[in-house]
MDAnalysis code that builds the backbone (N, CA, C; Angstrom):
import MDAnalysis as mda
import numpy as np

u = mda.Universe.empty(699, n_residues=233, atom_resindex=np.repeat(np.arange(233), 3), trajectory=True)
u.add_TopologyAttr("name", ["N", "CA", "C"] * 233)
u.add_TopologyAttr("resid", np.arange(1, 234))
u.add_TopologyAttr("resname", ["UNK", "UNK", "UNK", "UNK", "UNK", "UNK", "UNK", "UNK", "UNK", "UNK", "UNK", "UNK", "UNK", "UNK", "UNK", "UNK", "UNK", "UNK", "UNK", "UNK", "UNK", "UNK", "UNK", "UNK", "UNK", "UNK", "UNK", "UNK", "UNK", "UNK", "UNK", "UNK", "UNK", "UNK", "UNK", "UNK", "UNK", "UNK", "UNK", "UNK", "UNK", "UNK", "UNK", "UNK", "UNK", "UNK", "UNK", "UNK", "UNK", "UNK", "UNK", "UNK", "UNK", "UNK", "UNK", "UNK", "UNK", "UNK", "UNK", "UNK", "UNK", "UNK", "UNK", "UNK", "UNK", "UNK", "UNK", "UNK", "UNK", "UNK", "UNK", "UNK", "UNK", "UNK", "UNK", "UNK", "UNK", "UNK", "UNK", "UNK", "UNK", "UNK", "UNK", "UNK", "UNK", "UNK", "UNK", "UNK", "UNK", "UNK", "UNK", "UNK", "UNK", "UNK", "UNK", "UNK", "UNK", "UNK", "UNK", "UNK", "UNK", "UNK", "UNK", "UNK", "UNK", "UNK", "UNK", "UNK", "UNK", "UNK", "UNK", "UNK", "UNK", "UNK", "UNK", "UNK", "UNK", "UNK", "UNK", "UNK", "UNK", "UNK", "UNK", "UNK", "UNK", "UNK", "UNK", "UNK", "UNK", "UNK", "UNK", "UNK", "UNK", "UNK", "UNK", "UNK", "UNK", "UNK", "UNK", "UNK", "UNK", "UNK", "UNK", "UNK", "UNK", "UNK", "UNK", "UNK", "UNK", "UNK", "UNK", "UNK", "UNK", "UNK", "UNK", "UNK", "UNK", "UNK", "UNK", "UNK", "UNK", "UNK", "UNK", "UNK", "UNK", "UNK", "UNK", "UNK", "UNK", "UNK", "UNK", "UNK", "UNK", "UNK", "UNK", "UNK", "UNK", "UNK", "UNK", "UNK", "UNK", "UNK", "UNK", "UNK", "UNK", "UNK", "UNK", "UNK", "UNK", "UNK", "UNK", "UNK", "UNK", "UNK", "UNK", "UNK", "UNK", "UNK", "UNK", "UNK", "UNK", "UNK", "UNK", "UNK", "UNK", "UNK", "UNK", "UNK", "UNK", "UNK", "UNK", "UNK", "UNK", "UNK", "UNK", "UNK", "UNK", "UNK", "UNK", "UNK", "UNK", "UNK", "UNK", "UNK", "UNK", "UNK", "UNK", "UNK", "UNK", "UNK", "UNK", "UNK", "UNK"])
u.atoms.positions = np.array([
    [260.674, -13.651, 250.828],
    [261.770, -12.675, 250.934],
    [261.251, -11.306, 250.521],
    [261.352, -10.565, 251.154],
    [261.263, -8.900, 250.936],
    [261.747, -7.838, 250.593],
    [261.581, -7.404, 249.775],
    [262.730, -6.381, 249.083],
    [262.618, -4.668, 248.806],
    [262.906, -3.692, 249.037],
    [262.571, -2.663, 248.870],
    [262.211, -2.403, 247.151],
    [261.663, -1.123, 246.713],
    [261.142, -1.677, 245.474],
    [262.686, -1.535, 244.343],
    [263.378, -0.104, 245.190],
    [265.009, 0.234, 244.275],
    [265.649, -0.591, 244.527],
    [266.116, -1.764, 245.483],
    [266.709, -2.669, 245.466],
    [266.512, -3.818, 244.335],
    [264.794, -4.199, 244.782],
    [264.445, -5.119, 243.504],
    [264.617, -4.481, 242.344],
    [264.391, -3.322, 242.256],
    [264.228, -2.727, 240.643],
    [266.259, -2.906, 240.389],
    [267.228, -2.782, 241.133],
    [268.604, -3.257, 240.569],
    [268.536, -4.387, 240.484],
    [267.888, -5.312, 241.161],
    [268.466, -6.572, 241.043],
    [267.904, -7.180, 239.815],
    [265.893, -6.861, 239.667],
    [265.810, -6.654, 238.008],
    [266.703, -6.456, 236.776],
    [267.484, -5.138, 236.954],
    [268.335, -5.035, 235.080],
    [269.230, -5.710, 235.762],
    [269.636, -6.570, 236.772],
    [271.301, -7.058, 236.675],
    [270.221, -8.558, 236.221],
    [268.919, -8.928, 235.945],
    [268.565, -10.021, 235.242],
    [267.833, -9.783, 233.725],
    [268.032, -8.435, 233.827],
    [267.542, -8.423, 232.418],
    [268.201, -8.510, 230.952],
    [267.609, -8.440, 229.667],
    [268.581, -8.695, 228.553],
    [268.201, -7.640, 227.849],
    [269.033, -6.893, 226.845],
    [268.844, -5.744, 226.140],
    [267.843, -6.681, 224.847],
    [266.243, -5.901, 224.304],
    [266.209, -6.813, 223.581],
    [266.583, -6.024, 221.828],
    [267.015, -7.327, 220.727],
    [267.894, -6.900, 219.306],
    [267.135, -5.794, 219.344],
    [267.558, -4.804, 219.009],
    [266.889, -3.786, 217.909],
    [266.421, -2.525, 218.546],
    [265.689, -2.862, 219.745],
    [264.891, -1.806, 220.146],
    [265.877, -1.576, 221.966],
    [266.536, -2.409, 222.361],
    [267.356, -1.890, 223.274],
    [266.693, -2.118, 224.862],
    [264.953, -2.436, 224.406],
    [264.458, -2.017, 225.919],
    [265.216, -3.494, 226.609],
    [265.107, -3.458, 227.623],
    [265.379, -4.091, 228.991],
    [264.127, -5.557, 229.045],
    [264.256, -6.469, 228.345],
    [263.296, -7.487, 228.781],
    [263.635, -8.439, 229.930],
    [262.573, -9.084, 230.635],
    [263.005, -9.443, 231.909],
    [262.673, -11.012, 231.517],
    [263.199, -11.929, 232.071],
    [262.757, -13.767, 231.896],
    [261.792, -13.842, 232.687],
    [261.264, -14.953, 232.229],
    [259.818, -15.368, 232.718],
    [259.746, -16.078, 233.966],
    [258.712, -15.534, 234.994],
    [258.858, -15.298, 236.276],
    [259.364, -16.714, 236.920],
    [258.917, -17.662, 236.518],
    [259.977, -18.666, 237.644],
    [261.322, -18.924, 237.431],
    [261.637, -18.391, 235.878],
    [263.180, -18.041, 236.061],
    [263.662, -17.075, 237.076],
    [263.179, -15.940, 236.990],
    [263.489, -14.430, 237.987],
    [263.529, -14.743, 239.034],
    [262.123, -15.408, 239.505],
    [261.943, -16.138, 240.710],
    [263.102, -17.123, 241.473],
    [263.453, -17.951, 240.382],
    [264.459, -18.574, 241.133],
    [266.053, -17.184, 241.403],
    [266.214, -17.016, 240.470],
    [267.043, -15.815, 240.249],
    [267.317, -15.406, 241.594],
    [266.392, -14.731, 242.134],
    [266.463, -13.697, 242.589],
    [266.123, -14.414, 244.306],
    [265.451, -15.612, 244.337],
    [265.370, -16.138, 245.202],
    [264.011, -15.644, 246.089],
    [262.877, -15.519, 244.865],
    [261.712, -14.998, 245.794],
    [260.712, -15.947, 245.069],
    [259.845, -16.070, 245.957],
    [258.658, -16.915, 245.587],
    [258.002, -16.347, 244.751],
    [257.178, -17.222, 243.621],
    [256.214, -16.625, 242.389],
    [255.755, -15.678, 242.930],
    [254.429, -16.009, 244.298],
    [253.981, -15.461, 244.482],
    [254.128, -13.888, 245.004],
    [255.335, -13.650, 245.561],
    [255.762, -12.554, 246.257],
    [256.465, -11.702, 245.045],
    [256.800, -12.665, 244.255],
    [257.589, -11.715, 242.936],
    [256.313, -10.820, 241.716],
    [254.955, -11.954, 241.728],
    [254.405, -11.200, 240.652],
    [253.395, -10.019, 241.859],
    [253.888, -10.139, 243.126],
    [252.902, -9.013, 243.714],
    [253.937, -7.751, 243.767],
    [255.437, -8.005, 243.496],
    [255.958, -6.899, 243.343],
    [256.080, -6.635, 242.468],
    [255.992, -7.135, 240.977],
    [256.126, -6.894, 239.516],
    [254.883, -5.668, 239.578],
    [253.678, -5.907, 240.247],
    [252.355, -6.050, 239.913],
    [252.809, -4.353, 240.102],
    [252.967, -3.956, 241.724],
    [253.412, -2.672, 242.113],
    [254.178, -2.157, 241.430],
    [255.631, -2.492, 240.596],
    [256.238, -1.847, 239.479],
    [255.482, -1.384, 238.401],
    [254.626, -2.433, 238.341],
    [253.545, -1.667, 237.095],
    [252.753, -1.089, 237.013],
    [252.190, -0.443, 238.539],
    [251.416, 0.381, 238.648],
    [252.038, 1.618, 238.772],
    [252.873, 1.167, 238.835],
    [253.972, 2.641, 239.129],
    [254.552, 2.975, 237.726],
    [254.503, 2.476, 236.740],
    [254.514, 2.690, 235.313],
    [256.272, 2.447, 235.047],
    [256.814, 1.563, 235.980],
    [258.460, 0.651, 235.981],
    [258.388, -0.313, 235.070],
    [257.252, -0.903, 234.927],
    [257.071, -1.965, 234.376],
    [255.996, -1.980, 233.240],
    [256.333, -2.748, 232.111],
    [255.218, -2.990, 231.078],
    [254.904, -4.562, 230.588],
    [253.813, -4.762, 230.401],
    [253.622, -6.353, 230.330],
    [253.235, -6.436, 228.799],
    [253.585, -7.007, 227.819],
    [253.246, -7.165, 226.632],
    [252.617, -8.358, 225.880],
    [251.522, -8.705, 225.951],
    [250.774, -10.007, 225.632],
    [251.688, -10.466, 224.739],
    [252.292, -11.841, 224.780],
    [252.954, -12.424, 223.760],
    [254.329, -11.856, 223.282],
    [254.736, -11.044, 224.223],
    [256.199, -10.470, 223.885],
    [257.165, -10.694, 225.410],
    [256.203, -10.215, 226.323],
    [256.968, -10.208, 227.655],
    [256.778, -9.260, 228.610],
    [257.968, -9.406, 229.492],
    [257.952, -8.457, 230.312],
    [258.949, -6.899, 230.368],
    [258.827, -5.985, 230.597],
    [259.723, -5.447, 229.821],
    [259.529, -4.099, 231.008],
    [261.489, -3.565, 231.400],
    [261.379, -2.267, 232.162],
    [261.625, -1.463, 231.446],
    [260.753, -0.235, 232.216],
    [259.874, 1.006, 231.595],
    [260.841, 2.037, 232.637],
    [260.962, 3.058, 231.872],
    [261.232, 4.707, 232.260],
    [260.086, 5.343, 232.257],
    [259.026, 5.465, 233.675],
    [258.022, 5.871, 234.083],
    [257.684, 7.459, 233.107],
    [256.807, 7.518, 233.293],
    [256.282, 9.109, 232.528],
    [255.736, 9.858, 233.599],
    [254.860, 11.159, 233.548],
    [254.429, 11.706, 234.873],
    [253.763, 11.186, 235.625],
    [252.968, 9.962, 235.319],
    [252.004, 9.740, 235.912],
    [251.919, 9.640, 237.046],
    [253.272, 8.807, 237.442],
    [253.028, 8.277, 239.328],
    [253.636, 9.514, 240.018],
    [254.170, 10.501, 239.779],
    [254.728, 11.715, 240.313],
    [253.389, 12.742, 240.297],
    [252.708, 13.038, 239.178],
    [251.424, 13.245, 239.367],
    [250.215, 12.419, 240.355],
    [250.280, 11.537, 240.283],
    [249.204, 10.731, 241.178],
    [249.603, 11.050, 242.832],
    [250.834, 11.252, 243.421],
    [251.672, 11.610, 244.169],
    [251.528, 13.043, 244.593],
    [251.270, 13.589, 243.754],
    [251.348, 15.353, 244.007],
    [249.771, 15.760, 244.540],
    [248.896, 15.131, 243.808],
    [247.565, 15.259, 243.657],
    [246.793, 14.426, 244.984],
    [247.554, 13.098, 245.370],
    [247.518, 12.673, 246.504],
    [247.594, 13.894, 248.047],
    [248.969, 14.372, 247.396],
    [249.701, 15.270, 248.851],
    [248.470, 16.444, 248.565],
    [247.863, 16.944, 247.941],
    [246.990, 18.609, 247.788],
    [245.964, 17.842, 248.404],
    [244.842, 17.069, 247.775],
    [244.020, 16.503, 248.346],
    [244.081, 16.178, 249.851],
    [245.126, 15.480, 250.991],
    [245.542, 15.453, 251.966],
    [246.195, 16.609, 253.153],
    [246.104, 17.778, 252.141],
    [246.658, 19.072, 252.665],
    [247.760, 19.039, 252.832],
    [248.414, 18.132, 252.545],
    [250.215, 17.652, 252.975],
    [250.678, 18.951, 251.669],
    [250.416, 19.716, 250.721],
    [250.919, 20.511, 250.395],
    [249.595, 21.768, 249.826],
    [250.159, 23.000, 249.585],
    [248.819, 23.634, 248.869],
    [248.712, 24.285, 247.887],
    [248.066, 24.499, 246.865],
    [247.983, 24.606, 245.898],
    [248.601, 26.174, 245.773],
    [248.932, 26.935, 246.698],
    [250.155, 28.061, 246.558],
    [251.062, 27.517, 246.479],
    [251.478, 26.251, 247.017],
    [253.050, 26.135, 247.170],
    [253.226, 25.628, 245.493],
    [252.260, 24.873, 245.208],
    [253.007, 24.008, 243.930],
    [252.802, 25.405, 243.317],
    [252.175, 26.248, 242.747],
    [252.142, 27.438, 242.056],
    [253.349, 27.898, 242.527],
    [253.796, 28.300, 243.201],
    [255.374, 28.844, 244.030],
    [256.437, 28.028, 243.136],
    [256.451, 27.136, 243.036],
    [257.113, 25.580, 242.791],
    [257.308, 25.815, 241.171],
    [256.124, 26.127, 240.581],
    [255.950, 26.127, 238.949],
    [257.009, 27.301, 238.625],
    [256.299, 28.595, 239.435],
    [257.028, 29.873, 239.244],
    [258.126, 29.611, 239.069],
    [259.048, 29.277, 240.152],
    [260.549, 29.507, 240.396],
    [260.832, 28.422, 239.512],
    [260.235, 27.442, 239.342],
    [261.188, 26.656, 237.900],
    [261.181, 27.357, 236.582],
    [260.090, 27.776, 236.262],
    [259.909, 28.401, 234.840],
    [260.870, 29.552, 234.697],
    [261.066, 30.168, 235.902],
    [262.002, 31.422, 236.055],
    [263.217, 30.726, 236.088],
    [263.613, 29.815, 235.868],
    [264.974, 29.093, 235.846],
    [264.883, 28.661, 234.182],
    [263.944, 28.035, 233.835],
    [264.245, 27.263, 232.693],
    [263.944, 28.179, 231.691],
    [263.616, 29.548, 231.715],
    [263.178, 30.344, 230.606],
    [264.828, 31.118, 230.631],
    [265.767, 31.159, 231.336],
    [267.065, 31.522, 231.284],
    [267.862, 30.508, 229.967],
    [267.653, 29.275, 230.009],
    [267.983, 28.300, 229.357],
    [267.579, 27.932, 227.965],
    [266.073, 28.724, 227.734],
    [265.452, 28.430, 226.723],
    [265.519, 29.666, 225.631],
    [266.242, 30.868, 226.845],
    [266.644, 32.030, 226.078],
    [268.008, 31.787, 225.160],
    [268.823, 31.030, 225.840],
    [270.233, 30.365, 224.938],
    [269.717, 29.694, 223.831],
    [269.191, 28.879, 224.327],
    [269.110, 27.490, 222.820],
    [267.930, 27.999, 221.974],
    [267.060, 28.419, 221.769],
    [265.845, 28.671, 220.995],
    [266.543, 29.067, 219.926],
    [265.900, 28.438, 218.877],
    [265.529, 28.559, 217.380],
    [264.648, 29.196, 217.073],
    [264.746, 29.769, 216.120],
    [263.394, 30.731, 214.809],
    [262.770, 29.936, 214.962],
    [262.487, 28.463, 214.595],
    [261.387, 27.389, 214.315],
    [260.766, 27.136, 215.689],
    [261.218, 27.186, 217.270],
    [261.318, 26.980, 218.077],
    [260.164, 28.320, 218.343],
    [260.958, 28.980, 218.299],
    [260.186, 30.562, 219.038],
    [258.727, 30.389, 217.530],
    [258.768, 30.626, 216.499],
    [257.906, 29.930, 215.895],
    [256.395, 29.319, 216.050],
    [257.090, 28.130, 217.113],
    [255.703, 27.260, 217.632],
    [255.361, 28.263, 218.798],
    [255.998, 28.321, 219.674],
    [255.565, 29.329, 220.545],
    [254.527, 30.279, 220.474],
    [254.981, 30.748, 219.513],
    [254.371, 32.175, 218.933],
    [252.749, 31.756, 218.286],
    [252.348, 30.455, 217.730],
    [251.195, 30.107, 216.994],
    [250.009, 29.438, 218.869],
    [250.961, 28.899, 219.763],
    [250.564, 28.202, 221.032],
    [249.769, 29.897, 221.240],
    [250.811, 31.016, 221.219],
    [249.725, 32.098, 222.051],
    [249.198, 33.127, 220.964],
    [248.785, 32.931, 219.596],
    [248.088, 32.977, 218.726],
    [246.567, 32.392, 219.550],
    [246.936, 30.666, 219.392],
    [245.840, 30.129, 219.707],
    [244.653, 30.676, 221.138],
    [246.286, 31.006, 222.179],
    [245.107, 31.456, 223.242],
    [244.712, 32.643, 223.250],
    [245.348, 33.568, 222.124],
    [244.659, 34.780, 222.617],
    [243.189, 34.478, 221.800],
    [243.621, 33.406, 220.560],
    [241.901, 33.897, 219.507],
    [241.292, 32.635, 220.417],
    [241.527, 31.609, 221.164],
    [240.159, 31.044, 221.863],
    [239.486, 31.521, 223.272],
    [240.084, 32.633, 223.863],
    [239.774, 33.104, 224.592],
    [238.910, 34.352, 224.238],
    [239.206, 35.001, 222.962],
    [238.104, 36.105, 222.105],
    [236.785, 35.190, 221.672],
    [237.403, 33.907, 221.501],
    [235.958, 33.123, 221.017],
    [235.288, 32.493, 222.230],
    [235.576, 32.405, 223.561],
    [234.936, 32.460, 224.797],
    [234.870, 30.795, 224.663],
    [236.393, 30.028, 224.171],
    [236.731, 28.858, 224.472],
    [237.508, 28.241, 224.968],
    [236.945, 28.449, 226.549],
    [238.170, 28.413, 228.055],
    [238.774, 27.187, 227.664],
    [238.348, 25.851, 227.158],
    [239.074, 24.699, 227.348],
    [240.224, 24.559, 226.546],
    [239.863, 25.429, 225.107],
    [241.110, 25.401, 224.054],
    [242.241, 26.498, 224.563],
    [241.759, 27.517, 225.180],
    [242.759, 28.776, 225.999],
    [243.608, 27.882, 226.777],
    [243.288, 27.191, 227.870],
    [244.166, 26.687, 228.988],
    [244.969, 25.556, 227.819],
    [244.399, 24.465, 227.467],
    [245.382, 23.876, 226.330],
    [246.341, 24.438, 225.379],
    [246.092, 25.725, 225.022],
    [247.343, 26.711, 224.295],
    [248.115, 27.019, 225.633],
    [247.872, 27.449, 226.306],
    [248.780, 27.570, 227.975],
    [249.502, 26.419, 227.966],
    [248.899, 25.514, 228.200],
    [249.816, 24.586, 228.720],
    [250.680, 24.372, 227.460],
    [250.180, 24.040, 226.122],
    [251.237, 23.743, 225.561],
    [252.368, 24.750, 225.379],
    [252.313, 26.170, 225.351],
    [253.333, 27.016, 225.359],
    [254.490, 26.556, 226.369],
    [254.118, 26.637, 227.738],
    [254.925, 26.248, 228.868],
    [255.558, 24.827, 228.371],
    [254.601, 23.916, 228.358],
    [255.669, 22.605, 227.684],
    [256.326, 22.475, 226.622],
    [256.617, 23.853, 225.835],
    [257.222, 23.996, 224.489],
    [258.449, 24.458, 225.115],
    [258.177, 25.678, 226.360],
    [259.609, 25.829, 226.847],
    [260.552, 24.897, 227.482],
    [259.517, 24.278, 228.030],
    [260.163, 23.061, 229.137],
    [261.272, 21.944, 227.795],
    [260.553, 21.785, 226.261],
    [261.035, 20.987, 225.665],
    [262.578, 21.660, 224.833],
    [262.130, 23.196, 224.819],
    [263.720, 23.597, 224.346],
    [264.805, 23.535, 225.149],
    [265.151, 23.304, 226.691],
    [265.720, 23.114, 227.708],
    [266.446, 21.367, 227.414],
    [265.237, 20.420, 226.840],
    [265.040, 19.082, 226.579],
    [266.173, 18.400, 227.778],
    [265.260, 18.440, 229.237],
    [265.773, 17.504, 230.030],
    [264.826, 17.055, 230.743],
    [264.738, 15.553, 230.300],
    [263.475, 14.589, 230.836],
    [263.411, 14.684, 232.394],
    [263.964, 15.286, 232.998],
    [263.695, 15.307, 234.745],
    [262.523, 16.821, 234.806],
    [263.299, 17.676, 233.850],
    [262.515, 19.094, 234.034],
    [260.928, 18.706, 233.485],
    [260.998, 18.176, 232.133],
    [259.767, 17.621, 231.725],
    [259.028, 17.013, 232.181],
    [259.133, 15.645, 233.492],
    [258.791, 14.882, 233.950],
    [257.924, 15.705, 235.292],
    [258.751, 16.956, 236.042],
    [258.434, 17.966, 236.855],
    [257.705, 18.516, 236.623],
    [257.934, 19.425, 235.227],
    [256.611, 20.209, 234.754],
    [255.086, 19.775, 234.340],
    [255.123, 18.240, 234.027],
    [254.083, 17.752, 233.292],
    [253.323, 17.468, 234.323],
    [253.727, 16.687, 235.593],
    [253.308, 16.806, 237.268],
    [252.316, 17.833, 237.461],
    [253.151, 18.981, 237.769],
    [252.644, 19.808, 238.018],
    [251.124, 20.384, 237.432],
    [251.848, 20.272, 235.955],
    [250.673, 21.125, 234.863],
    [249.359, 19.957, 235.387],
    [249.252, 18.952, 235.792],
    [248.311, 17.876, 235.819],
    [247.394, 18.675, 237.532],
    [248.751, 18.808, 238.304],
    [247.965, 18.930, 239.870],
    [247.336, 20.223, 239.750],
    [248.270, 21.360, 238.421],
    [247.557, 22.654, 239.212],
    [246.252, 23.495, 237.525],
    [246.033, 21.963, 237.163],
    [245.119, 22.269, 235.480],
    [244.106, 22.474, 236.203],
    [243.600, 22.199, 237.145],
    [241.723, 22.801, 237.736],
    [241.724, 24.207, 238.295],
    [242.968, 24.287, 239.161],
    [243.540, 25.695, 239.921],
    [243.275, 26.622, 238.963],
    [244.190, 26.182, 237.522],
    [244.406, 27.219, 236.752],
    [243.322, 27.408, 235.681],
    [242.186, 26.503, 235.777],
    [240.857, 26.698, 234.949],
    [239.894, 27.588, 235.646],
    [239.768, 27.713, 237.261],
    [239.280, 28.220, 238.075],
    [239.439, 29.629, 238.210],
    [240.986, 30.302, 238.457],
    [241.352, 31.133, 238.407],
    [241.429, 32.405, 237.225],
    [241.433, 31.596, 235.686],
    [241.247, 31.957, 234.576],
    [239.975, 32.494, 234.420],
    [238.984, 31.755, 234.835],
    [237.445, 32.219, 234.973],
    [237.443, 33.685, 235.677],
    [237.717, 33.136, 237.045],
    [237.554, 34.738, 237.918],
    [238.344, 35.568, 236.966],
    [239.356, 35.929, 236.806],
    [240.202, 36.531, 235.816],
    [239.265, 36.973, 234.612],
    [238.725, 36.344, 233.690],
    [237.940, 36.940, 232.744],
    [236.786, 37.614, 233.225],
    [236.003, 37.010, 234.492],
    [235.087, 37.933, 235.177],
    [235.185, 39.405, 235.428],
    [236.331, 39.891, 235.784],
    [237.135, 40.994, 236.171],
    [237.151, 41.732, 235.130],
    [237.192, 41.186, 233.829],
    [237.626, 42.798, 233.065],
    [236.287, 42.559, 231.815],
    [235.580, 43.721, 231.126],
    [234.911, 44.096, 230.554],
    [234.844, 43.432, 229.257],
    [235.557, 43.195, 228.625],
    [236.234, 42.635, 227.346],
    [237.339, 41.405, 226.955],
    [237.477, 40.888, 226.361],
    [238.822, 39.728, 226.552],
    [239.970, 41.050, 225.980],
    [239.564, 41.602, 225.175],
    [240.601, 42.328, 224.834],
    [241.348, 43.300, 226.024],
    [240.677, 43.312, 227.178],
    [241.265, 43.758, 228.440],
    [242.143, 42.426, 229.056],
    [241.920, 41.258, 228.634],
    [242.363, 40.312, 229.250],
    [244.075, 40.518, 228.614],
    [245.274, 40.341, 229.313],
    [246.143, 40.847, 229.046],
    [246.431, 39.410, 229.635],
    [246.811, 38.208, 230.296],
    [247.391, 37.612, 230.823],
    [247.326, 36.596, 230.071],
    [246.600, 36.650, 228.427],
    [247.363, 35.672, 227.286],
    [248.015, 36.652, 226.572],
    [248.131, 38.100, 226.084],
    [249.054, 38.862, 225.580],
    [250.391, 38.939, 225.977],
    [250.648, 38.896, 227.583],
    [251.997, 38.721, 227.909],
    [252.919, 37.710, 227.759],
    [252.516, 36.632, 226.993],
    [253.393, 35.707, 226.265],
    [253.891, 36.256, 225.227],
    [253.488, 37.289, 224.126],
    [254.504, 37.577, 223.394],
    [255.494, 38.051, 223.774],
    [255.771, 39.180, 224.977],
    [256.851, 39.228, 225.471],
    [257.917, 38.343, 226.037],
    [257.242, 37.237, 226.230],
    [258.175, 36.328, 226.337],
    [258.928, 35.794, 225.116],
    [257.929, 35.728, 223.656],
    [258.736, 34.682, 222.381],
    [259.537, 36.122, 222.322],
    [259.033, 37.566, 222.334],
    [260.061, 37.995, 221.718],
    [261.697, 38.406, 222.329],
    [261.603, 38.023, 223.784],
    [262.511, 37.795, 224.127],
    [263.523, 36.776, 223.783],
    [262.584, 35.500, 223.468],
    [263.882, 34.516, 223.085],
    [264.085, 34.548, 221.683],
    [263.225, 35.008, 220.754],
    [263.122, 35.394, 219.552],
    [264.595, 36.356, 219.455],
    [265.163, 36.816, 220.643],
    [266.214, 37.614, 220.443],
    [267.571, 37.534, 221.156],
    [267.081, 36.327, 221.639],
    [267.929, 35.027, 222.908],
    [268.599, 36.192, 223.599],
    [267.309, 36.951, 224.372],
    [268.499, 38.120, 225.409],
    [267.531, 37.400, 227.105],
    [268.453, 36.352, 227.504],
    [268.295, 35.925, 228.820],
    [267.774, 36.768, 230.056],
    [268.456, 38.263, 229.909],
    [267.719, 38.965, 230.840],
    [266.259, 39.468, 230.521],
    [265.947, 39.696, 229.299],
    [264.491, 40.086, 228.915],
    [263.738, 39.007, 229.187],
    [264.291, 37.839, 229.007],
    [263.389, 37.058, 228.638],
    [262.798, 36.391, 230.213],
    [263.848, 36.242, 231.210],
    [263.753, 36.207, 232.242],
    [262.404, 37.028, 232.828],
    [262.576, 38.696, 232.832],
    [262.064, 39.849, 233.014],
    [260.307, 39.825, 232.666],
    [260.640, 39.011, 231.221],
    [259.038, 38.807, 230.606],
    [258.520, 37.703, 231.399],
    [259.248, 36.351, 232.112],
    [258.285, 35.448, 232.592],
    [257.840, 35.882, 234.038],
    [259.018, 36.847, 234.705],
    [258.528, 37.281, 235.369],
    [257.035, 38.224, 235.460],
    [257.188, 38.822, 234.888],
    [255.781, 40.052, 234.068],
    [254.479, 38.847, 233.897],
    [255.029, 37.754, 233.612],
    [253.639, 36.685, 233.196],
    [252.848, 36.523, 234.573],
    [253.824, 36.350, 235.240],
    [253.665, 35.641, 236.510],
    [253.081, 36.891, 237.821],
    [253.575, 37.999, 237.549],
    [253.073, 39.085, 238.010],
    [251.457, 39.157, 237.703],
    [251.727, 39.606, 236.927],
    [250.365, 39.963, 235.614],
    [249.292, 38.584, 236.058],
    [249.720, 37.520, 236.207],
    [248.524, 36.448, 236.706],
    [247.993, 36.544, 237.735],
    [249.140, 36.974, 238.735],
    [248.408, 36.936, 240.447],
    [247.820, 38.380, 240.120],
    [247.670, 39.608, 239.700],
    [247.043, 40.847, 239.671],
    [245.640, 40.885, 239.071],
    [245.694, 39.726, 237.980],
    [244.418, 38.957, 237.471],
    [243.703, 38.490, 238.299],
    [244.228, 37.346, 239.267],
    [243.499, 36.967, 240.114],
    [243.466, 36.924, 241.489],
    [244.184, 38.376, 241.703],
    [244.087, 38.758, 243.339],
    [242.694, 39.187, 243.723],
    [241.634, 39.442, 243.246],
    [240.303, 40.011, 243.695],
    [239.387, 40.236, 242.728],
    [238.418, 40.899, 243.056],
    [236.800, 41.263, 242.724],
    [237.489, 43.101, 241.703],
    [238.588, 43.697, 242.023],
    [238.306, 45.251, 241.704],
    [239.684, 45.476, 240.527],
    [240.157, 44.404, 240.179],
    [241.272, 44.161, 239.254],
    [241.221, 44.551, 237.461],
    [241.739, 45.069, 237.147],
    [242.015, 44.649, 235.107],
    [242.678, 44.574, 234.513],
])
């Protein structure tokens, strides 16, 4: 019997049991399910197998079987699939990043905290002093974590799940581009495209939605002017 995988994946929790304490979703052991559900062992652990590569599913030596609320991974593996295949290009997901961040920095201008704007503020500490110390790998890691600090004051696991995607398909783009970018100007202290994050904390530092908006825009400006060419600073 054959089943699509969202079909099987309902007909899964209508066999699963909440387990005491911890709540997750454990599933009975496959020739129970099997009969359950009316599919052969064999056809059931080759679709379990695909749930779990897809990160639906978790197998726990000596505990069970147990459904999972996937993380980025298979949405990343997916994205990185489509660039590689040309089915999308690495402008569009950059396009894609833009216009979300320009949405969710509206949101992050409301809710932010002192402690909040805070971390922020130490994330582009970090990249401006590892980029003076000519340490591209710790620079892009203060990047990213800034952006996923905003994504987390918003705190909605679909936006998070989107952004973390992304940050995965377009982390070589944006190691690449960073390079040419420092090539371009004389000094890091000319490098301005980790300075324009403070305009962003101090926008939410003052939760005024239109500045703060205004500043991610300016980020996002300020990056493509970085890395539009050879005659830039």
């Amino acid at each position: 019997m054959t089943r699509d995988l969202s079909s099987l994946v309902e007909s899964l929790i209508g066999e699963a049991t909440a387990e005491v304490g911890t709540g997750r979703l454990r599933l009975p052991p496959e020739r129970e399910l099997g009969a359950a559900l009316e599919v052969s062992r064999g056809a059931l652990r080759e679709q379990l197998l695909t749930l779990e590569l897809l990160g639906f599913l978790n197998r726990t030596q000596g505990r069970g079987t147990y459904l999972e609320s996937p993380d980025s991974g298979f949405l990343s593996m997916h994205l990185r699939l489509a660039l590689q295949l040309g089915h999308f290009t690495a402008e569009q997901f950059e396009q894609a990043r833009e216009m979300l961040e320009l949405a969710i920095i509206e949101q992050a201008a409301i809710t932010a905290t002192r402690a909040q704007v805070s971390a922020l503020r130490r994330h582009v500490d970090r990249m401006v002093s590892a980029t003076s110390d000519g340490d591209a790998e710790e620079a892009i890691a203060a990047d990213f974590d800034f952006h996923r600090t905003l994504f987390e004051l918003v705190d909605n696991p679909v936006f998070n799940i989107v952004h973390d995607a992304l940050r995965d398909v377009l982390r070589d783009v944006v190691a690449d581009r960073r390079a040419k970018a420092l090539a371009s100007v004389e000094t890091t202290e000319d490098f301005v495209t980790d300075k324009v994050h403070y305009e962003i904390v101090d926008a939410l530092a003052a939760n005024d939605v239109d500045a703060a908006r205004a500043a991610m825009k300016r980020h996002f400006d300020v990056w493509r002017t970085m890395t539009a060419g050879p005659d830039i600073r």
